[in-house]
C-alpha positions as CSV (number, residue, x, y, z in Angstrom):
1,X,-71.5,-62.9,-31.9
2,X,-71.1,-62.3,-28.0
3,X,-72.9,-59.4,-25.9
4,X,-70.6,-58.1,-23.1
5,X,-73.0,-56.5,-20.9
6,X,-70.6,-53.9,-18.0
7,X,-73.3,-53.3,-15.6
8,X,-73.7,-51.8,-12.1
9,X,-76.8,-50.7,-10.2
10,X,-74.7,-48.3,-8.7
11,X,-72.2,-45.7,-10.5
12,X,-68.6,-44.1,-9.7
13,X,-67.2,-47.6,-9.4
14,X,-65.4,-47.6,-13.0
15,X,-68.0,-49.0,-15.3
16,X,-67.2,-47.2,-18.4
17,X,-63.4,-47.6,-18.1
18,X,-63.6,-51.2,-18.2
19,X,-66.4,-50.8,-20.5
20,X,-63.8,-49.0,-22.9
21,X,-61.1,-51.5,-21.9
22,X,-62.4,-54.3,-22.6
23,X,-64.1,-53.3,-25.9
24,X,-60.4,-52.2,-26.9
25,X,-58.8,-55.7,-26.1
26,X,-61.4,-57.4,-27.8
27,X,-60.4,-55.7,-31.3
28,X,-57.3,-55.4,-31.0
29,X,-55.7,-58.2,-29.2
30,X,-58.9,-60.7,-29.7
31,X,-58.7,-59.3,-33.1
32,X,-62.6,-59.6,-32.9
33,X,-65.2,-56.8,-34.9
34,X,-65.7,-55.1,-31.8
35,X,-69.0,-52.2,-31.3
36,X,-68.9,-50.3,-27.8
37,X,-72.6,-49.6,-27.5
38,X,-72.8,-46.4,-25.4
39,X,-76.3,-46.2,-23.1
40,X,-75.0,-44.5,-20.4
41,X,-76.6,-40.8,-20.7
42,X,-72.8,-39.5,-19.7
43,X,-71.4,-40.6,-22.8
44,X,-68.3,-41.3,-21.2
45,X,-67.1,-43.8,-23.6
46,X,-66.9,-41.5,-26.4
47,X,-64.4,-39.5,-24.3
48,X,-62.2,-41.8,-23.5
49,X,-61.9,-42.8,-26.8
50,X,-61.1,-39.6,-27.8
51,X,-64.1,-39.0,-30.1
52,X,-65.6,-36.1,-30.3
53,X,-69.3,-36.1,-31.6
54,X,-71.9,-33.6,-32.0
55,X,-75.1,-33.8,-29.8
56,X,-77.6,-35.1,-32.1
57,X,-79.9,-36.8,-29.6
58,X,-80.7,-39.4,-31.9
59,X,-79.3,-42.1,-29.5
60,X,-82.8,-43.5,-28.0
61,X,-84.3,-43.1,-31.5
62,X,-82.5,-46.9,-32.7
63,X,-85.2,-48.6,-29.8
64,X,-87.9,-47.3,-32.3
65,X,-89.8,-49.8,-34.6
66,X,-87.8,-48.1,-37.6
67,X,-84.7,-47.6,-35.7
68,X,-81.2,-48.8,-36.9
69,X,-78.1,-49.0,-34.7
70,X,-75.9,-49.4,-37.9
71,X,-76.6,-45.8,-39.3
72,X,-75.2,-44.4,-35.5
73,X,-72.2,-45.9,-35.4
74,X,-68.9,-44.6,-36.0
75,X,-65.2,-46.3,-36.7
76,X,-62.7,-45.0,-34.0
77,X,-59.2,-44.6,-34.3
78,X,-58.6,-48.2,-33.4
79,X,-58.8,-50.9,-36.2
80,X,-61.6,-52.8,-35.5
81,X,-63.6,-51.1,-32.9
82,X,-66.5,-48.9,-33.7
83,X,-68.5,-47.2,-31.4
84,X,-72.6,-46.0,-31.2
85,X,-72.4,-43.4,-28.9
86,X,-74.4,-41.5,-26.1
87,X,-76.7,-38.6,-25.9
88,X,-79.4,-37.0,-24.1
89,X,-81.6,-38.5,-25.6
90,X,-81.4,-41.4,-23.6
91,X,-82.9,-39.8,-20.1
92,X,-86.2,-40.6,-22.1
93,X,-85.5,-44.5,-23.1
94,X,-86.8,-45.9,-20.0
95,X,-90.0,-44.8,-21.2
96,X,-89.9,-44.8,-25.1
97,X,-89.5,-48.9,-23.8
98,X,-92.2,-49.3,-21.7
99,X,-94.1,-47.4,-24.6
100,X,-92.5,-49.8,-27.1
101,X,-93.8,-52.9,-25.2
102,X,-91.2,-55.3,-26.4
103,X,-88.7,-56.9,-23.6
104,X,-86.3,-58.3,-25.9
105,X,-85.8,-55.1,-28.0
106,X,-82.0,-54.1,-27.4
107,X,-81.6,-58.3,-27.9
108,X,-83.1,-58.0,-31.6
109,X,-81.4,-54.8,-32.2
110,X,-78.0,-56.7,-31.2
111,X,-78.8,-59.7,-32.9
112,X,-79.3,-57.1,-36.2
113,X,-75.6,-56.3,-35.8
114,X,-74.0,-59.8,-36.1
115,X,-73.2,-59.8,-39.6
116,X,-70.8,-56.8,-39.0
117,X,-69.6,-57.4,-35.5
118,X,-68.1,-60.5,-33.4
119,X,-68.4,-58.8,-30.1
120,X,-70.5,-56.3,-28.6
121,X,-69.6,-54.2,-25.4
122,X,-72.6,-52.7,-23.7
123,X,-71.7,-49.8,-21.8
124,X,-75.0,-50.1,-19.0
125,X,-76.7,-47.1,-16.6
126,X,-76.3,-47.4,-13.4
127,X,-80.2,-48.2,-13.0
128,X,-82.4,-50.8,-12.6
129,X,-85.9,-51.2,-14.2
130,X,-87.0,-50.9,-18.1
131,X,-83.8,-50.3,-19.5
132,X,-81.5,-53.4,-16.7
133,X,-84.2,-55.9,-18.1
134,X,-83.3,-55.6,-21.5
135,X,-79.8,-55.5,-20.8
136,X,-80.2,-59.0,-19.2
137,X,-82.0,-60.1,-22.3
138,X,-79.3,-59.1,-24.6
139,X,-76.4,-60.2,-22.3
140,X,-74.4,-63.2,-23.2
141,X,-72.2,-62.6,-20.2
142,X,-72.9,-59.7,-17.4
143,X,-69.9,-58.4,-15.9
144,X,-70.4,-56.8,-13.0
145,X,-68.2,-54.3,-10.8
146,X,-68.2,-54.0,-7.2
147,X,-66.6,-51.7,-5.2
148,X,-64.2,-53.2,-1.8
149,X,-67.2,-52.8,0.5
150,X,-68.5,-54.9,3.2
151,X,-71.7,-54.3,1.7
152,X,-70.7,-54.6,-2.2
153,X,-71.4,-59.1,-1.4
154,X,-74.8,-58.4,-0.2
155,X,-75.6,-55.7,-3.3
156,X,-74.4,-59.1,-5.6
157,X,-77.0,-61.4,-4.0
158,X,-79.8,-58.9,-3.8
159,X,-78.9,-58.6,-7.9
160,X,-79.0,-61.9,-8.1
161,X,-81.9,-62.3,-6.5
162,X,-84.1,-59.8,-8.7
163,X,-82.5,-61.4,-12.1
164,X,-83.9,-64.8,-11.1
165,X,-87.6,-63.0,-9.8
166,X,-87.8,-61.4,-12.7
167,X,-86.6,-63.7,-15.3
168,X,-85.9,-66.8,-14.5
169,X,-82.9,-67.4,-15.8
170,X,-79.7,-64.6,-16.3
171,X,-76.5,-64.6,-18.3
172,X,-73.4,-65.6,-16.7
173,X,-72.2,-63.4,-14.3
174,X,-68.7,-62.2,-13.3
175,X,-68.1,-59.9,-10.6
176,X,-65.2,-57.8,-10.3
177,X,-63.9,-55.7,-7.2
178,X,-63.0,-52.5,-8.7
179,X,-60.8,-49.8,-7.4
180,X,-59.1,-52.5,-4.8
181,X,-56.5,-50.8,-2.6
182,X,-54.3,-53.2,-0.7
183,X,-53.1,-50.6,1.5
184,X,-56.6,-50.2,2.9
185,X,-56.9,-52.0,5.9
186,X,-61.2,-52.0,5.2
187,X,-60.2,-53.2,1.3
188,X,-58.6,-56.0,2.5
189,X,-61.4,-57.4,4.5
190,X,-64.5,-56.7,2.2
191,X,-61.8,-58.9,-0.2
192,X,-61.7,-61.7,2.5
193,X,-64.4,-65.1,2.1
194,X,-66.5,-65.5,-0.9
195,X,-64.9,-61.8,-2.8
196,X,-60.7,-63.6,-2.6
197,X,-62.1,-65.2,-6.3
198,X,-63.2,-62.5,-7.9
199,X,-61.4,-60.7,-10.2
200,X,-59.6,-58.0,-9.0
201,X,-58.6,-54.3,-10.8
202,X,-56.8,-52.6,-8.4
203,X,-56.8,-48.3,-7.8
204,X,-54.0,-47.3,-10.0
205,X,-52.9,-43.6,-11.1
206,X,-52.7,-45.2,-14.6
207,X,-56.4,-46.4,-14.9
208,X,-57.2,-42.6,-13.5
209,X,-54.6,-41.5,-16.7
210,X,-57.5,-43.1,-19.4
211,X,-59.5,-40.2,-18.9
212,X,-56.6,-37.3,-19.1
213,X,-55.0,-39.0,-22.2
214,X,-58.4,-40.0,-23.8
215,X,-56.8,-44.2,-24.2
216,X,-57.0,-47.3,-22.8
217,X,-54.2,-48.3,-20.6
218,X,-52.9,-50.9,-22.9
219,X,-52.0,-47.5,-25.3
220,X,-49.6,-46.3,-23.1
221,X,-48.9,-48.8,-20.2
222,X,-49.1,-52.2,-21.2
223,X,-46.7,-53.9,-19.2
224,X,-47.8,-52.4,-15.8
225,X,-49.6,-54.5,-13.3
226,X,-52.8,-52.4,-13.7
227,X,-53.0,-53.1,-17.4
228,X,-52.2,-56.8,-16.7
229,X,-54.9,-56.9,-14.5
230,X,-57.3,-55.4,-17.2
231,X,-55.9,-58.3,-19.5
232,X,-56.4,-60.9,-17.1
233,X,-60.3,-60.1,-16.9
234,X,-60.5,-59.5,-20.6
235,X,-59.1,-63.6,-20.8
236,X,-61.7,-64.6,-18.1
237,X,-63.9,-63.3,-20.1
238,X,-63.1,-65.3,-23.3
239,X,-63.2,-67.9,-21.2
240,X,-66.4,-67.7,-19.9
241,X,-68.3,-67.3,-23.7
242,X,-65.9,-70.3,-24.7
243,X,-67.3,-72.0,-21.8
244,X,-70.9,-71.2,-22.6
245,X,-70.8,-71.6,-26.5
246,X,-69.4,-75.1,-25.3
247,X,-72.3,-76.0,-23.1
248,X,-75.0,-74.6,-25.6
């Protein structure tokens, strides 16, 4: 089993649409047992997924000593992809973990799921502290959008910096510039140097469509260049587990 860790420290740059994406591709294309794990208070993933869930605030209740992720989670409409959604509940997890005491406890609770799942696809808060440490843990590979910003390089090596402070050692990382507009004079620079091998998902009507039509692009667009471009991180991806299953 994999952990697929989206993760920002800062929001509105498309986390939980490539969250969704990716999550979608890895059932059904990768033909893996795929969960989308939902911590992201918004519980924007279960929108664009189209499910609709009642509010149970029972979300933060799986980090408990009792808890179980496998009574939460839910089959969606796509074969092979279930999800464990979002609630309010979550506001609280920072501290129900520091109460908890245990660093590694969304890594156990992962691990607990491998018997039904080949991949799991952690949907991540934008926030750093309790909560980004144990997603670092857990992470098999941290994906890691940036928006086309002069600034965006700088946020990567701060990251990167704290990640090694704090533990040592980190997952693989992959950055991804998000939202890219080649039109934009600005986008084209922040791109230039060390940025021009990063992945790249560009600002496309169709991504902005997910969240009208409730679907991945690959539903509705597959062939376009924007859904291509999806595809071609989803493969980097692979990739990059393949790469470090090899070297394990």
């Amino acid at each position: 089993m994999a952990v697929i860790a989206v993760y920002s420290p800062k929001g509105g740059v498309g986390k939980t649409t490539l969250s969704v994406d990716l999550a979608w591709r890895c059932s059904m294309l990768g033909k893996h047992r795929t969960l989308l794990w939902d911590l992201d208070v918004q519980g924007g993933a279960a929108y664009l997924l189209g499910v609709n869930t009642e509010p149970r605030l029972r979300a933060a209740g799986v980090f408990q000593r009792e808890g179980r992720p496998d009574q939460l989670i839910e089959p969606t409409i796509y074969p092979g992809l279930s999800l464990l959604s979002a609630d309010d509940s979550l506001r609280a997890l920072p501290l129900h973990l520091a109460r908890l005491g245990q660093r590694r406890r969304l890594a156990v609770l992962a691990q607990s799921l491998q018997r039904d799942f080949d991949r799991v696809v952690l949907d991540c808060p934008p926030m750093q502290g309790e909560v980004s440490d144990q997603i670092l843990a857990a992470a098999d590979v941290l994906i890691v959008p940036l928006p086309a910003s002069p600034l965006a390089s700088r946020a990567l090596d701060l990251l990167r910096r704290d990640m090694l402070r704090v533990h040592g050692r980190h997952p693989p990382l992959l950055p991804v510039l998000s939202m890219y507009d080649v039109r934009r004079k600005g986008h084209r620079i922040a791109r230039e140097g060390r940025m021009s091998a990063f992945p790249v998902i560009p600002q496309s009507s169709l991504i902005e469509q997910t969240a009208f039509r409730r679907a991945p692009i690959g539903t509705f667009a597959p062939n376009t260049e924007a859904a291509q471009s999806m595809d071609r991180l989803w493969r980097a991806i692979e990739v990059k587990l393949w790469e470090e299953r090899a070297v394990g």
